[in-house]
N, C-alpha and C positions, 0 to 999 in steps of 0.2 A: 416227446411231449414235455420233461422239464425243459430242453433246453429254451422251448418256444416261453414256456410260464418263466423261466429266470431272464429270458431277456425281456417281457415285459414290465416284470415287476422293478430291475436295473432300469428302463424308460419310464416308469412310474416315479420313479425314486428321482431320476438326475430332474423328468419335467417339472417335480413336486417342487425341485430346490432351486432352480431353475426360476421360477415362478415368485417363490417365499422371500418377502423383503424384509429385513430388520424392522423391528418395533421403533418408532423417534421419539425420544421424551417429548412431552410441549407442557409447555405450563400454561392452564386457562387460567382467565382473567377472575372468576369468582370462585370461590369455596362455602362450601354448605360446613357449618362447627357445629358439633355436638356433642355431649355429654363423654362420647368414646372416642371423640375421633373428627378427623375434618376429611372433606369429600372434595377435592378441588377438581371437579372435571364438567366445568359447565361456563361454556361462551357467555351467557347473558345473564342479568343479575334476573331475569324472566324467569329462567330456568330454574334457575336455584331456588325461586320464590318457590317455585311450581311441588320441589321437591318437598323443598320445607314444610308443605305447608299441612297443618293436623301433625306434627310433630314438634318436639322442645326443641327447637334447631332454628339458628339464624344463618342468613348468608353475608358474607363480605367480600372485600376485593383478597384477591391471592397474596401475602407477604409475598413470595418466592417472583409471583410476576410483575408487582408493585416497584421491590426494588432492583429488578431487571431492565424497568423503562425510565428510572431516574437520569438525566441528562448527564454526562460528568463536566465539572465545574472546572474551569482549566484558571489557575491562577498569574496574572503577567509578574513578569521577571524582569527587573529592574536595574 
């Protein structure tokens, strides 16, 4: 009888890991600011309104994603 419960719980364990994928950072496009803290995990400035709203909190665009989509500037060489 263990050895049937230790090889399920070994199958339990390798399918668990098996299965389980790394967390990805992403950075969303708006952040919710507040008095303690900023909350940046919302696709649409909708969203954010939605959280904000009955609270001293405003949304804006993400700094962190803001200056991630700035073009780079490529200077000619002469």
């Amino acid at each position: 009888m263990r050895t049937i419960t230790a090889f399920l719980l070994l199958a339990a364990a390798i399918g668990a890991a098996w299965t389980i994928s790394p967390a990805q950072a992403r950075d969303y496009r708006y952040c919710l600011y507040e008095r303690y803290g900023e909350d940046c995990s919302f696709n649409t400035y909708a969203q954010c309104q939605a959280s904000a709203s009955g609270r001293a909190a405003y949304c804006n665009l993400n700094r962190r994603f803001a200056v991630a989509q700035q073009p780079v500037r490529r200077r000619r060489v002469q």
